[in-house]
Each structure stands twice: as C-alpha cells, then as structure tokens.
N, C-alpha and C positions, 0 to 999 in steps of 0.2 A: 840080510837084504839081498834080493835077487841082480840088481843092478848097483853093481860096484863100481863101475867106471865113474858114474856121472859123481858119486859121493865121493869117492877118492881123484877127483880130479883129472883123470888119464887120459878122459875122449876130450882133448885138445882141437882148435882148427887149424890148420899151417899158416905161420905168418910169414910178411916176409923178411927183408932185413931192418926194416923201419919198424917192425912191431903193427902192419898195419893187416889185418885179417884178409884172405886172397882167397879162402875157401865159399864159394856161392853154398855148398849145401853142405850139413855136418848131420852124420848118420846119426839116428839115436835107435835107443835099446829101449824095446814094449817090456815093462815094469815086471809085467806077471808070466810074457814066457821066454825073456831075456834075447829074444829074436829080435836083427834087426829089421828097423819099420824103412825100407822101401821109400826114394821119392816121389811114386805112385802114390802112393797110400795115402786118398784122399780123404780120408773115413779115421783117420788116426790122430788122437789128442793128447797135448801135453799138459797138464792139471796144475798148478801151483797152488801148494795150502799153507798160509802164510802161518806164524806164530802170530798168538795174541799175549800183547799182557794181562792185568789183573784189571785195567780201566775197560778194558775191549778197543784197543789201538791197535792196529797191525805192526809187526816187528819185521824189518827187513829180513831176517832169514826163515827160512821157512824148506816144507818137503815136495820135491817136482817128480812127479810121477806121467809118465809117456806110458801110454797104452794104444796099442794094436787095432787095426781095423775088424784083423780076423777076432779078438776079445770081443767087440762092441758088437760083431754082426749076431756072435752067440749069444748076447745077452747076460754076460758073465762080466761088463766093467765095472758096477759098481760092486760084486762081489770081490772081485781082485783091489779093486782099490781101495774096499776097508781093509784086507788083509795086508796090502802093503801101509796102511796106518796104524796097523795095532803091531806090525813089524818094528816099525819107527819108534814104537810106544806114544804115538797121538793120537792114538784111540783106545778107549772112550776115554770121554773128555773127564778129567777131575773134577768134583765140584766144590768149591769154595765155602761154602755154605756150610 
C-alpha cells in the first residue's frame, strides 16, 4: 500500500491536554502518488469504500482512499483507485454464487 500512514495510524492531529482536537487542517497523502494534497486543492477527493456483508449491509470498517487534483485533472482517478483496491485485495469482488 502506497499510503502507510493513514493505515498504520501515524498522521495524527495535535490534541491538547484535554484530548480535545486544536488542529483546523490535517494534511492528507494522494493515495496513488503519496504526495501531499495542499489546503488549495480544491479539486481533491477522499473516497470511502465501505465492507459489505453477505446480506449487502454496510460494515463499519471499510478502505479510504485520498486522491489528488493533479490524478483527477489527468484522467488517471479511477484507474489509480481500482489499483489501490486490488492492492487492498477489494477488487474484484468475489462472487458468492
């Protein structure tokens, strides 16, 4: 996985002594060129693909995928974002059947 921080936990925001979050903005890392996205970056999307179960329920955890403006203007996001899915092993879907 190209972006380790977000899945290992590390890009934190600064609290303060009370536990209560002080940070207005928390940088994130573009999925497919591990660059960070800019509080510019108007053009910049964070994706969340939840788990499903076997009824088709959504399950709280799930994979979040941040991608770039400069990704989207090329025309390259959804190729980046099946490859950060078949990274994860969530794509292609298994079929039950």
């Amino acid at each position: 996985m190209v972006n380790k921080e977000f899945s290992m936990g590390t890009m934190k925001p600064m609290k303060n002594n009370q536990g209560v979050v002080v940070e207005k903005y928390l940088p994130r890392k573009c999925g497919a060129t591990s660059k960070l996205i800019g509080p510019k970056d108007h053009s910049s999307v964070q994706i969340f693909v939840p788990n499903v179960d076997e009824n088709g329920k959504v399950c709280n955890d799930g994979f979040t995928v941040a991608l770039s403006g400069y990704i989207r203007d090329k025309g390259r996001s959804d190729f980046e974002l099946e490859k950060l899915l078949r990274q994860s092993k969530q794509y292609p879907f298994e079929n039950s059947d």
